[in-house]
PyMOL Python script that loads the backbone (N, CA, C, O; Angstrom):
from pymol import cmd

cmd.read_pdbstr("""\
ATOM      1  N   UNK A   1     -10.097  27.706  29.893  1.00  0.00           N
ATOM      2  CA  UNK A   1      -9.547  28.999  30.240  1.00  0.00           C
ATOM      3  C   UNK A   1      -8.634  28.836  31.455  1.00  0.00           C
ATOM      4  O   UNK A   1      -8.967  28.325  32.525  1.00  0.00           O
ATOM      5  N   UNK A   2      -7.663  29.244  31.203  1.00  0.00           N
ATOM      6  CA  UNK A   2      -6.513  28.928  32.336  1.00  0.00           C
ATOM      7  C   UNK A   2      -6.230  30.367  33.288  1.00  0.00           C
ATOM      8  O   UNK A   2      -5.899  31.446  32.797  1.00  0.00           O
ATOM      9  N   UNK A   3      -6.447  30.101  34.782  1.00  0.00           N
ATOM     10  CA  UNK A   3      -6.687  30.816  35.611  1.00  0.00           C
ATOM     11  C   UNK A   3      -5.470  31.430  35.986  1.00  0.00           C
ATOM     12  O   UNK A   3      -5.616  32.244  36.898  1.00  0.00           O
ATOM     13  N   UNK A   4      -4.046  31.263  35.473  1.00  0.00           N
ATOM     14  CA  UNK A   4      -3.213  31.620  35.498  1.00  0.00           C
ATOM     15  C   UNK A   4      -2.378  32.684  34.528  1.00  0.00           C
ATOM     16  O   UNK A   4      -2.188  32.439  33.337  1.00  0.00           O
ATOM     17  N   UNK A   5      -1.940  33.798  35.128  1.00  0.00           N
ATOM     18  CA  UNK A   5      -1.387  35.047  34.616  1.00  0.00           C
ATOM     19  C   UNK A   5      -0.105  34.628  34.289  1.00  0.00           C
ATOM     20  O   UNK A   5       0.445  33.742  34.944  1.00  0.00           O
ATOM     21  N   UNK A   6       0.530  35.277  33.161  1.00  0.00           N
ATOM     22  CA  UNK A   6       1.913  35.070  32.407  1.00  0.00           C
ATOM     23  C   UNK A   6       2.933  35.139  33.816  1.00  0.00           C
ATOM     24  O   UNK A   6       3.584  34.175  34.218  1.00  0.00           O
ATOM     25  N   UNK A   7       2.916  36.335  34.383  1.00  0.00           N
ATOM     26  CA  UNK A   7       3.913  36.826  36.204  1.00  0.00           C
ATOM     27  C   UNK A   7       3.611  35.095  36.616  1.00  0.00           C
ATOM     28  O   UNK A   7       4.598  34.359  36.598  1.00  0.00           O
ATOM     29  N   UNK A   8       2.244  34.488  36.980  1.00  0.00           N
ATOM     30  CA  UNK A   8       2.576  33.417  37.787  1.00  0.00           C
ATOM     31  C   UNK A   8       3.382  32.116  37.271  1.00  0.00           C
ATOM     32  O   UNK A   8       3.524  31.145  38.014  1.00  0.00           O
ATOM     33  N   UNK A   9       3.800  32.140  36.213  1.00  0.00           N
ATOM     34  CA  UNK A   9       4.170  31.250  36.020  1.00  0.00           C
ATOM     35  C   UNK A   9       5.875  30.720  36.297  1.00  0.00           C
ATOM     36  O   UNK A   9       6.836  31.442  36.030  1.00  0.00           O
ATOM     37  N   UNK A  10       5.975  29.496  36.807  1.00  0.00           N
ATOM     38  CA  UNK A  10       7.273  29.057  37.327  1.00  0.00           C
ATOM     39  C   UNK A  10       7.803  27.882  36.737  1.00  0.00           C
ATOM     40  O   UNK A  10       6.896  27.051  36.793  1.00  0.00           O
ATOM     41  N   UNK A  11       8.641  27.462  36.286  1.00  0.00           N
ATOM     42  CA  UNK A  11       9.271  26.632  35.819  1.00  0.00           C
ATOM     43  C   UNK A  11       9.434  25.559  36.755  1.00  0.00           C
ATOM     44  O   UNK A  11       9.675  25.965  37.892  1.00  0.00           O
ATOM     45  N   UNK A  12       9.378  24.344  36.632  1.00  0.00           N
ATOM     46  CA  UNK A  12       9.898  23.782  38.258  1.00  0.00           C
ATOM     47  C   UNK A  12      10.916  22.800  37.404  1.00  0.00           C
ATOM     48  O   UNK A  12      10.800  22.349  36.265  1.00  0.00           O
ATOM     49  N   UNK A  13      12.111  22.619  38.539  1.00  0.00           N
ATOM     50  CA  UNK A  13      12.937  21.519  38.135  1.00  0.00           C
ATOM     51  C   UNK A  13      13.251  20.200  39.008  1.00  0.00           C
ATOM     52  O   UNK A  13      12.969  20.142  40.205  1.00  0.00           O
ATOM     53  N   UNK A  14      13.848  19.168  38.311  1.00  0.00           N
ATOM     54  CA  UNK A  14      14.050  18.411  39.448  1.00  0.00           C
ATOM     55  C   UNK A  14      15.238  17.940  39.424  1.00  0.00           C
ATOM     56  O   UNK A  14      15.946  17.829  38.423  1.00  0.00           O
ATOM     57  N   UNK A  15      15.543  17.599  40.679  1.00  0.00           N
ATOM     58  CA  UNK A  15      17.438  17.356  40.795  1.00  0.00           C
ATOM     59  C   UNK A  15      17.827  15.929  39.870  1.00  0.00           C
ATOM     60  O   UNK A  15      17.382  14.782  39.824  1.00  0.00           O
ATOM     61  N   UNK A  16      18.662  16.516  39.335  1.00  0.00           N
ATOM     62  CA  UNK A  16      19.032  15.179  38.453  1.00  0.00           C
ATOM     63  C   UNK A  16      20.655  15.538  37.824  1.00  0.00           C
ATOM     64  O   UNK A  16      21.286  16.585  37.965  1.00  0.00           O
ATOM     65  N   UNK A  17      21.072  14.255  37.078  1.00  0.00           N
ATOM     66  CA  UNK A  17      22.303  15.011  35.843  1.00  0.00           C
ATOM     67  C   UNK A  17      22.022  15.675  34.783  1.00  0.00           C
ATOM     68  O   UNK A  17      20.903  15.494  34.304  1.00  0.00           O
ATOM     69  N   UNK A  18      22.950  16.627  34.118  1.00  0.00           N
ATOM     70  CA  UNK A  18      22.965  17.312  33.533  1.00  0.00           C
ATOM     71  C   UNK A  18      24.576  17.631  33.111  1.00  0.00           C
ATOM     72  O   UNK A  18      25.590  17.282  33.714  1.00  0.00           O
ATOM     73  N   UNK A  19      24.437  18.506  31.721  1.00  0.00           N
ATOM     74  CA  UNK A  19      25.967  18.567  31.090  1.00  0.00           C
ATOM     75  C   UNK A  19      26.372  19.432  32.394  1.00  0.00           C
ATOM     76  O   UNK A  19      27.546  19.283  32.732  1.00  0.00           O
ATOM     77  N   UNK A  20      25.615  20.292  33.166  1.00  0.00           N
ATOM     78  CA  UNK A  20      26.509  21.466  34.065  1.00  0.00           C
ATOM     79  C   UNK A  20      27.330  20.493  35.450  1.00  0.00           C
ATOM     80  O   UNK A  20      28.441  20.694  35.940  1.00  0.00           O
ATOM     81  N   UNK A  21      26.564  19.692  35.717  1.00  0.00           N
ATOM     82  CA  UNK A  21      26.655  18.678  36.833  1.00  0.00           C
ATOM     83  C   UNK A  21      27.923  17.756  36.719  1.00  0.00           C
ATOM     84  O   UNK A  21      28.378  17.032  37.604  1.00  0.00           O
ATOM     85  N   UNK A  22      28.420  17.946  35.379  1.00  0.00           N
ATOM     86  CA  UNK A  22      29.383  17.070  35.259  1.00  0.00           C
ATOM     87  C   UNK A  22      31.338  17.463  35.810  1.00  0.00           C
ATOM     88  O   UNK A  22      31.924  18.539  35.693  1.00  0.00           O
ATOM     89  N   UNK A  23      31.740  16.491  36.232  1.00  0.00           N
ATOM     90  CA  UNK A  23      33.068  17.150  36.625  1.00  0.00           C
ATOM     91  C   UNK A  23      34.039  17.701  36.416  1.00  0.00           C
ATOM     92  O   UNK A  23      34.701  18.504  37.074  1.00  0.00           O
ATOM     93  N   UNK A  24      34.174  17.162  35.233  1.00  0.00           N
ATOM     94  CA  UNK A  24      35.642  17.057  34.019  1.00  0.00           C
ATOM     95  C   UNK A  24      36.994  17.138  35.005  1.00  0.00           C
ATOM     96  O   UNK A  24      37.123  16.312  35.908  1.00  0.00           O
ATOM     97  N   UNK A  25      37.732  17.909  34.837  1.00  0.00           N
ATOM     98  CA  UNK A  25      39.052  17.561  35.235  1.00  0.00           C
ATOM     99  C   UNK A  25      39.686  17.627  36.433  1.00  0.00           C
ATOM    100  O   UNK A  25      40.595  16.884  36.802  1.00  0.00           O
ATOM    101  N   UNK A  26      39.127  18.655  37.123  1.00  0.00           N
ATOM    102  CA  UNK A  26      39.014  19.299  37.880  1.00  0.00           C
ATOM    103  C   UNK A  26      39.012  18.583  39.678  1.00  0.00           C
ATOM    104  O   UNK A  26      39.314  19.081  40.763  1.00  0.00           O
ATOM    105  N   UNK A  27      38.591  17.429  39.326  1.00  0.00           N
ATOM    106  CA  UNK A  27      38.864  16.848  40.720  1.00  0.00           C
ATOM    107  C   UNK A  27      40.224  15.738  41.164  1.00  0.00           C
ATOM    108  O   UNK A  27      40.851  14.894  40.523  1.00  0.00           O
ATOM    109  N   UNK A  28      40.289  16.212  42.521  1.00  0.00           N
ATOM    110  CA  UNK A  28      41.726  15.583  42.175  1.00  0.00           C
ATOM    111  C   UNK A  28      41.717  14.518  43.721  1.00  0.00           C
ATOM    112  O   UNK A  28      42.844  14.250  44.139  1.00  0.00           O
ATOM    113  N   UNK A  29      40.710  14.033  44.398  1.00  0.00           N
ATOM    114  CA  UNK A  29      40.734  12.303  44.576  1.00  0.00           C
ATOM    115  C   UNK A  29      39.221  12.176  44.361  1.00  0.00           C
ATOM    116  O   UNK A  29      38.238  12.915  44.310  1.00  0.00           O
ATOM    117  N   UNK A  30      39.492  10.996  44.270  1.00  0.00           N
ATOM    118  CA  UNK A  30      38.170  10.084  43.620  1.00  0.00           C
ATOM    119  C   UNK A  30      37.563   9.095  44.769  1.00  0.00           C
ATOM    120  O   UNK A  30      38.420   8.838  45.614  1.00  0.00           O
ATOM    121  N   UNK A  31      36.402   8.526  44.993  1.00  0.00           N
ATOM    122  CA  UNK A  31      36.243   7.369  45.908  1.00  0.00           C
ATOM    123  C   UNK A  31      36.777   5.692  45.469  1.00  0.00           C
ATOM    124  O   UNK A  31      36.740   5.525  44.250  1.00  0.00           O
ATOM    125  N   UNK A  32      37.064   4.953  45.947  1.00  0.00           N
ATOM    126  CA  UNK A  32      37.200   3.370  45.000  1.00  0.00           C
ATOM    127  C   UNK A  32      36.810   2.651  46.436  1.00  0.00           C
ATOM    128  O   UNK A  32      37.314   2.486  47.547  1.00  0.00           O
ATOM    129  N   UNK A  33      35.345   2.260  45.572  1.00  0.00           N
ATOM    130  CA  UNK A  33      34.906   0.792  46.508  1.00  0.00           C
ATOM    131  C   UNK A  33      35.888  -0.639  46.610  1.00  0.00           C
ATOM    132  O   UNK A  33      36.258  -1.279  45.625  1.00  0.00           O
ATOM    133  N   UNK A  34      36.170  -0.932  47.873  1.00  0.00           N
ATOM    134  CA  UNK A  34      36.538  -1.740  48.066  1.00  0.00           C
ATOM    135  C   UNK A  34      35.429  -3.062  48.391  1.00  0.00           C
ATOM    136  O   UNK A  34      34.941  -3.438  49.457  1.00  0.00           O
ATOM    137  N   UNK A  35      35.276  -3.560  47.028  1.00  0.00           N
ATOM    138  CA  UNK A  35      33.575  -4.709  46.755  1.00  0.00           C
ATOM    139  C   UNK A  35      33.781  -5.477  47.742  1.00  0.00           C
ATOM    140  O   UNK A  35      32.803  -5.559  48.485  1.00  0.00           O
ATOM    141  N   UNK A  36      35.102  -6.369  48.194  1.00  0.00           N
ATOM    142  CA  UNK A  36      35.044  -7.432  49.150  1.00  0.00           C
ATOM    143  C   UNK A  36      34.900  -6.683  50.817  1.00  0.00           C
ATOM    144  O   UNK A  36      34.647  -7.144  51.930  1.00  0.00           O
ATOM    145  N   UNK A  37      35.099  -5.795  50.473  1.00  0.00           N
ATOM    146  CA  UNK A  37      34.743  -4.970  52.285  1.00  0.00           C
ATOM    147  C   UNK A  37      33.014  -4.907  52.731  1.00  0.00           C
ATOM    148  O   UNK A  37      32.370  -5.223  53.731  1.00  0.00           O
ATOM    149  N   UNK A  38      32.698  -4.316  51.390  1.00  0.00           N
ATOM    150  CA  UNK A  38      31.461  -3.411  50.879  1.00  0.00           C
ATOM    151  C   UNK A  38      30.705  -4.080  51.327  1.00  0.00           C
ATOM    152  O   UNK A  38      30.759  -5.147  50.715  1.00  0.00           O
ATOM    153  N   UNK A  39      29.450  -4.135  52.619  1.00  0.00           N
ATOM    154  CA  UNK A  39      28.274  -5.001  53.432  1.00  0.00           C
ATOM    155  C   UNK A  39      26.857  -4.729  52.798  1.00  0.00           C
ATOM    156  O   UNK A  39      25.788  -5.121  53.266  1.00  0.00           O
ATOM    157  N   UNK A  40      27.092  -3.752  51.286  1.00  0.00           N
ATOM    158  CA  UNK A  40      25.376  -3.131  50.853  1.00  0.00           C
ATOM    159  C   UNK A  40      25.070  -2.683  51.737  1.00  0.00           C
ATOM    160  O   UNK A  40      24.143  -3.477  51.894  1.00  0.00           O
ATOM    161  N   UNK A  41      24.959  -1.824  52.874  1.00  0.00           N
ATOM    162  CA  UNK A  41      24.003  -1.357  53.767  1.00  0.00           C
ATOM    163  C   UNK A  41      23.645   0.183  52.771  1.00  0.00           C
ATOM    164  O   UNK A  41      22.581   0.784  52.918  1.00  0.00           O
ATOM    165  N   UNK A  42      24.443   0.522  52.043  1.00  0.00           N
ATOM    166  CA  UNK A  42      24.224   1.691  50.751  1.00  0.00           C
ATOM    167  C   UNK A  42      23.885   2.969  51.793  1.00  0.00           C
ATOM    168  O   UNK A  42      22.999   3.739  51.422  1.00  0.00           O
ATOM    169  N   UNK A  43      24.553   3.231  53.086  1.00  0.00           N
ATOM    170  CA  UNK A  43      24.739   4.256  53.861  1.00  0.00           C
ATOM    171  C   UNK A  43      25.267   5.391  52.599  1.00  0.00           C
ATOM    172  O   UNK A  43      24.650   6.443  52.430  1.00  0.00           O
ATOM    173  N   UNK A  44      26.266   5.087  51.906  1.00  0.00           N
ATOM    174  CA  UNK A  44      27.027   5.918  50.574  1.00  0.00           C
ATOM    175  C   UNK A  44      25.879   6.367  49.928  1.00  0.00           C
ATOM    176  O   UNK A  44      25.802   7.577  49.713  1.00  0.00           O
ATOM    177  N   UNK A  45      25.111   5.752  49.629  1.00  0.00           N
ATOM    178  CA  UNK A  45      24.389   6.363  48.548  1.00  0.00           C
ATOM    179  C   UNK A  45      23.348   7.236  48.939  1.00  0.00           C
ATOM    180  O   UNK A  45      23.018   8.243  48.312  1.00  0.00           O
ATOM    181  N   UNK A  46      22.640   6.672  50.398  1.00  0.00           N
ATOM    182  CA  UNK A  46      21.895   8.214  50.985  1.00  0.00           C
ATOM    183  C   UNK A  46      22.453   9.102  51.045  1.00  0.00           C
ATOM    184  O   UNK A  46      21.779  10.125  50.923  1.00  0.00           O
ATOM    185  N   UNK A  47      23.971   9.284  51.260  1.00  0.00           N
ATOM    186  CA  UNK A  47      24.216  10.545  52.036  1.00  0.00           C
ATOM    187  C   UNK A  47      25.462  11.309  50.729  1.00  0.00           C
ATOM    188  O   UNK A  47      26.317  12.183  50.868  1.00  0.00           O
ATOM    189  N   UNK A  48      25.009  10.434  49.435  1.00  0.00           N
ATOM    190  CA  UNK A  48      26.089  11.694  48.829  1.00  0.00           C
ATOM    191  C   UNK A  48      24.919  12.179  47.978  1.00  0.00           C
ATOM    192  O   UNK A  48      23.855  11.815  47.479  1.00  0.00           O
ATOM    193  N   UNK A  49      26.074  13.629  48.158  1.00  0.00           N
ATOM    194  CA  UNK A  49      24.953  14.927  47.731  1.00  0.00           C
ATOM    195  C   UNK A  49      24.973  15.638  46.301  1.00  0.00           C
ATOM    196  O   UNK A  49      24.599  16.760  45.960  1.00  0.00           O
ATOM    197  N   UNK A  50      25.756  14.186  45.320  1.00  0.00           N
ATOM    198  CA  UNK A  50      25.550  14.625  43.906  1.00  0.00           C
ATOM    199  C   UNK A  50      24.730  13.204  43.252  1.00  0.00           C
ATOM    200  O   UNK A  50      24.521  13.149  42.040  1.00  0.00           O
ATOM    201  N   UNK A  51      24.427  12.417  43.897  1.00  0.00           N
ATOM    202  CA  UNK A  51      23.688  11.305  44.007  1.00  0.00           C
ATOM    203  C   UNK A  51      24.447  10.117  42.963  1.00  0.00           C
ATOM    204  O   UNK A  51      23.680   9.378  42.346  1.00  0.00           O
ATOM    205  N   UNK A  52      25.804   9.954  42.788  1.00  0.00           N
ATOM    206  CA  UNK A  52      26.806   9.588  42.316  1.00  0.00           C
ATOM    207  C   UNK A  52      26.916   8.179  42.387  1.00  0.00           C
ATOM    208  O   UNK A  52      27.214   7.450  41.441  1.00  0.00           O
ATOM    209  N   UNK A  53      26.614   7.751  43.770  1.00  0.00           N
ATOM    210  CA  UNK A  53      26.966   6.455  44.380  1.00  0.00           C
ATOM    211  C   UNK A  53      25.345   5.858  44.014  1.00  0.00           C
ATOM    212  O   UNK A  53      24.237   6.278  44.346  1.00  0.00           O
ATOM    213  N   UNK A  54      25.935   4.280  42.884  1.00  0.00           N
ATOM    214  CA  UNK A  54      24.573   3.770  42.416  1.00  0.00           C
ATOM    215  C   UNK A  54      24.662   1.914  42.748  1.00  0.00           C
ATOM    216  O   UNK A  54      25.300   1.016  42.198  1.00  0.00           O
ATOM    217  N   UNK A  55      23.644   1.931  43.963  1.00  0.00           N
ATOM    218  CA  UNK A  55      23.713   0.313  44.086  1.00  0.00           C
ATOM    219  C   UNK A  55      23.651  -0.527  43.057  1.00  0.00           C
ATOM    220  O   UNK A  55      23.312  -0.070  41.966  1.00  0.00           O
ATOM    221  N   UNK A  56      23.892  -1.596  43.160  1.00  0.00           N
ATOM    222  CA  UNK A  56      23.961  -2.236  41.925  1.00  0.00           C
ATOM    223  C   UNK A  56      24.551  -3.874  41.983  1.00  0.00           C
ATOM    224  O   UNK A  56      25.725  -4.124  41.707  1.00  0.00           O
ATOM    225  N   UNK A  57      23.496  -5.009  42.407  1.00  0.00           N
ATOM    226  CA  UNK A  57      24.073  -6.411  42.626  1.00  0.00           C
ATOM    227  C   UNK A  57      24.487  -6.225  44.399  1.00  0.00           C
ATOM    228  O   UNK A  57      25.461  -6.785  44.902  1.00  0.00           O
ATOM    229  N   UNK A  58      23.548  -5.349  45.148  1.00  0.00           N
ATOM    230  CA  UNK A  58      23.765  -5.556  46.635  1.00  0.00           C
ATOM    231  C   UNK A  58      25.151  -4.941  47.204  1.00  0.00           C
ATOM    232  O   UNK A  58      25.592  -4.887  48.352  1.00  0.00           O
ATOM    233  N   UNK A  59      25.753  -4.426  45.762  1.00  0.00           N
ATOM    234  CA  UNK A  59      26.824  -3.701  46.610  1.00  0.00           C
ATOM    235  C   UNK A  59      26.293  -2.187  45.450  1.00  0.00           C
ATOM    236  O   UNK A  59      25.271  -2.011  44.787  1.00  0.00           O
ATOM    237  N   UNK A  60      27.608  -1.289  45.660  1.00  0.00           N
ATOM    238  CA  UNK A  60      27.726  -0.299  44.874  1.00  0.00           C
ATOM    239  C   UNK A  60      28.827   0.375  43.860  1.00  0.00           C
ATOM    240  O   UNK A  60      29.953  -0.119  43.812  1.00  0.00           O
ATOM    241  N   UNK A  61      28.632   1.027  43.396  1.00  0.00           N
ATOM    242  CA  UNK A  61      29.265   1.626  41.922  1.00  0.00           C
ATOM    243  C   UNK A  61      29.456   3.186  41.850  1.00  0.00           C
ATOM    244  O   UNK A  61      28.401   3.819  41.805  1.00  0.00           O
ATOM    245  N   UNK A  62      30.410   3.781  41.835  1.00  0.00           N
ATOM    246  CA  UNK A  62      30.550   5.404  41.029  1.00  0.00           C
ATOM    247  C   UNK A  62      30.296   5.328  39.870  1.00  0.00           C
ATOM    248  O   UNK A  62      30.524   4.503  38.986  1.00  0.00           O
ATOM    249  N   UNK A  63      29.598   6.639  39.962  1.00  0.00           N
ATOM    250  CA  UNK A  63      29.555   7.576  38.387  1.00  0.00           C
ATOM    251  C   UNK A  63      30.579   8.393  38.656  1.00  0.00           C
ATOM    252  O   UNK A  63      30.331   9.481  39.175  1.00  0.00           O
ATOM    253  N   UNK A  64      31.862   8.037  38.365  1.00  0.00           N
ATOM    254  CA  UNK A  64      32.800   9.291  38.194  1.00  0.00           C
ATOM    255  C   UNK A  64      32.525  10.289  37.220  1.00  0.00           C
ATOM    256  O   UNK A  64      33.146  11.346  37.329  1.00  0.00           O
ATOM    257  N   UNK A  65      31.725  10.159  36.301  1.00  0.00           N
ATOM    258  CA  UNK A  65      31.564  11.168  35.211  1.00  0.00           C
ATOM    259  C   UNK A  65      31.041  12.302  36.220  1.00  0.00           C
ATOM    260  O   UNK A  65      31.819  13.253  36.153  1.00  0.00           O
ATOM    261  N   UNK A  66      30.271  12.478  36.895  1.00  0.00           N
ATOM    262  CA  UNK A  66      29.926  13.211  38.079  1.00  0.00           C
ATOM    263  C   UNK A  66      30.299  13.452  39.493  1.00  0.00           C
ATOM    264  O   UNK A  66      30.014  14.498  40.077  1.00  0.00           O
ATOM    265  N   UNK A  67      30.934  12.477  40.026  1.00  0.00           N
ATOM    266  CA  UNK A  67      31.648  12.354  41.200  1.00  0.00           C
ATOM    267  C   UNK A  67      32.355  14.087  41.278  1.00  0.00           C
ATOM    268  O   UNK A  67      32.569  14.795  40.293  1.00  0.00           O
ATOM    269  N   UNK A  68      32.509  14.312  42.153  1.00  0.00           N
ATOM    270  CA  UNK A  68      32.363  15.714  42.617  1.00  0.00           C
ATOM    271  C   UNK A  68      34.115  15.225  43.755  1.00  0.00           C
ATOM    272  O   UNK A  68      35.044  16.032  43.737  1.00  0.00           O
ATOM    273  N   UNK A  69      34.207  14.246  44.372  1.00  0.00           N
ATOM    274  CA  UNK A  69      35.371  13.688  45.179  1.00  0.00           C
ATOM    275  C   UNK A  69      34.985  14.488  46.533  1.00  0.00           C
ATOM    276  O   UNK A  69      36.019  14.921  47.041  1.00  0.00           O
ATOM    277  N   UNK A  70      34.032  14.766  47.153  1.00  0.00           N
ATOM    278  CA  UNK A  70      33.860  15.339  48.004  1.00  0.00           C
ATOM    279  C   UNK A  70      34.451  14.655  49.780  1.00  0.00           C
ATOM    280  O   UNK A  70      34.924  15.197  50.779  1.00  0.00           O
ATOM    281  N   UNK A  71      34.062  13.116  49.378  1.00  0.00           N
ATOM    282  CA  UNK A  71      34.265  12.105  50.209  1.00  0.00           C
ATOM    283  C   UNK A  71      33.478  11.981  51.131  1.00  0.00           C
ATOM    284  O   UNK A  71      34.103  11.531  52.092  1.00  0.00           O
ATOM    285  N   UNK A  72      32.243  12.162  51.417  1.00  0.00           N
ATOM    286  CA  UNK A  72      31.282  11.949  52.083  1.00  0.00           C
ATOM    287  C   UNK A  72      30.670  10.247  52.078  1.00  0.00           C
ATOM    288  O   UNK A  72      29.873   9.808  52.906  1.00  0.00           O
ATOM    289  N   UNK A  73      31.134   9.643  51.192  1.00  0.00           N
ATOM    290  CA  UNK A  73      30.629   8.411  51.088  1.00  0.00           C
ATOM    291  C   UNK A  73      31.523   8.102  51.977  1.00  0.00           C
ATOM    292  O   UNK A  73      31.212   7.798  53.129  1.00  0.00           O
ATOM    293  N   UNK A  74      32.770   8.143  51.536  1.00  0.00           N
ATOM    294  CA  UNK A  74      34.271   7.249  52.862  1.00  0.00           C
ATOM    295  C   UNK A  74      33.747   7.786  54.107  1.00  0.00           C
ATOM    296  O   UNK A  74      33.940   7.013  55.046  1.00  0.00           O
ATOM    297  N   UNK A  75      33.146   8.860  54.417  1.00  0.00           N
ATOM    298  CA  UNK A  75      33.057   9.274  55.988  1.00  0.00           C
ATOM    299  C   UNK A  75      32.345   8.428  56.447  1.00  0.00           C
ATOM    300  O   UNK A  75      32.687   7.771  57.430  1.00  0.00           O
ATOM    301  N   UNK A  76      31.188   8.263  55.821  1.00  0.00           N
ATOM    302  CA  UNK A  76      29.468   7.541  56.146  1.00  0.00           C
ATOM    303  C   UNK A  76      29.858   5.916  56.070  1.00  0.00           C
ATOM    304  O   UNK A  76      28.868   5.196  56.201  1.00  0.00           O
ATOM    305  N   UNK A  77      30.787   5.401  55.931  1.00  0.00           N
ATOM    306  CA  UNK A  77      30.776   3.625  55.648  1.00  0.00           C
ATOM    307  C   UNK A  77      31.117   3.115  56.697  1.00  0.00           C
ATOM    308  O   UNK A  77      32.102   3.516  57.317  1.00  0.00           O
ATOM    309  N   UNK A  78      30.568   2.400  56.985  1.00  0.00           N
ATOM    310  CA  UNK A  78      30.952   1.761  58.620  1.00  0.00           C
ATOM    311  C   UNK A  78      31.943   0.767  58.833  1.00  0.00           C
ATOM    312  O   UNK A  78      32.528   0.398  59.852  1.00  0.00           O
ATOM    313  N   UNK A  79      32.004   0.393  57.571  1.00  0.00           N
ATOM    314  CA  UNK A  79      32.959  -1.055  57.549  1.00  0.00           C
ATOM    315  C   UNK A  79      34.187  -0.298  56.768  1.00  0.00           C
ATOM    316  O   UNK A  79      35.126  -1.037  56.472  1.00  0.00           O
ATOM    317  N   UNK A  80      34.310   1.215  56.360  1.00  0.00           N
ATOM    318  CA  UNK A  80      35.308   1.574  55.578  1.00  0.00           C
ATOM    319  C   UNK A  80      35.902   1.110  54.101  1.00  0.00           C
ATOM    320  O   UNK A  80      37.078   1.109  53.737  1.00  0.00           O
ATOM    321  N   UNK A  81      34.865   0.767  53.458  1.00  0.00           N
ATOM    322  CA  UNK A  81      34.811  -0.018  52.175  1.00  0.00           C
ATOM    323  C   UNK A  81      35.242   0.901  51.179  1.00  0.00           C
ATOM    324  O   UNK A  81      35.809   0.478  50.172  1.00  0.00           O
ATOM    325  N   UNK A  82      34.974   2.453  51.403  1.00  0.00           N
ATOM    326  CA  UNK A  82      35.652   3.611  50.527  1.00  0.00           C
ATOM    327  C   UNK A  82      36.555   3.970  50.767  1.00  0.00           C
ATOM    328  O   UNK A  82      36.806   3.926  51.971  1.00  0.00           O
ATOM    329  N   UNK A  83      37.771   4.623  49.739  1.00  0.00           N
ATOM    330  CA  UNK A  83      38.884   4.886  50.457  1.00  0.00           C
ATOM    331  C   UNK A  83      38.728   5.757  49.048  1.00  0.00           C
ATOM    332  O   UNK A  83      38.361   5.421  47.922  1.00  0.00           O
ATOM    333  N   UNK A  84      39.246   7.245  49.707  1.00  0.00           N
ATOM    334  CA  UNK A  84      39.384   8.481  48.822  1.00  0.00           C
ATOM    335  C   UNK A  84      41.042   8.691  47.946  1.00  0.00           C
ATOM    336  O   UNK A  84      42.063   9.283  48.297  1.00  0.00           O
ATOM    337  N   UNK A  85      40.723   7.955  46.778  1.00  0.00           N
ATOM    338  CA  UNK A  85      42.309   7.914  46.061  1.00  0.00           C
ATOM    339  C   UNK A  85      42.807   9.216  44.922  1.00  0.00           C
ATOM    340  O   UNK A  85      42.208   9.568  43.906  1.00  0.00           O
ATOM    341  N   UNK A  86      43.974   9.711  45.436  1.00  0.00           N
ATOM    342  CA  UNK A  86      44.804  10.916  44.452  1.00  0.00           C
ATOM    343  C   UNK A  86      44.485  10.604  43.415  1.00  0.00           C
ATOM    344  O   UNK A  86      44.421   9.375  43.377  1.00  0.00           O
ATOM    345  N   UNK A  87      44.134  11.222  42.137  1.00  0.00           N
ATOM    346  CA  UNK A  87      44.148  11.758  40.181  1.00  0.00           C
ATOM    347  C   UNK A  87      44.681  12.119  40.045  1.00  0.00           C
ATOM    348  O   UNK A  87      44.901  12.139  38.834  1.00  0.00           O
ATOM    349  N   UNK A  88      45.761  12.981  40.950  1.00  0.00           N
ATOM    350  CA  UNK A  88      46.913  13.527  40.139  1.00  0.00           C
ATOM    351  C   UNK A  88      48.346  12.777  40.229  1.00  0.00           C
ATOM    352  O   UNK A  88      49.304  13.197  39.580  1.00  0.00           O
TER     353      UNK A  88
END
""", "prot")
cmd.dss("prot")
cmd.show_as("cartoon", "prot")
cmd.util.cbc("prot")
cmd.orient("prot")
């Protein structure tokens, strides 16, 4: 017997991708790792906030399918290994 009323019930979600999450055309610069700069310290990947930036072999990688171009990764790199490039 479940102690819970139809009202209490909540859905919970968790942050992840999804078709809504995705960018399509709409952004107009992108990040591009520069690999021979790039030290892995993956500062990029804590601090972006569509969780885009994916380590991978001690350095890192975009998901542009999601990339949002916000540029928070280029701010956060210490060695400047990102550099925020025009799409249009």
């Amino acid at each position: 017997m479940s102690l819970l009323l139809d009202y209490q019930y909540f859905p919970i979600t968790k942050p992840g991708k999804g078709a809504g999450g995705k960018t399509g055309s709409w952004r107009v610069v992108k990040p591009v790792v520069d690999l021979s700069k790039c030290i892995g310290c993956k500062a990029c990947f804590m601090f972006c906030p569509e969780s885009t930036i994916v380590p991978k072999g001690g350095k890192v990688t975009v998901d542009y399918e999601y990339c949002k171009g916000c540029g928070v990764c280029s701010n956060v790199c210490p060695v400047k290994a990102i550099s925020m490039v025009s799409e249009t």
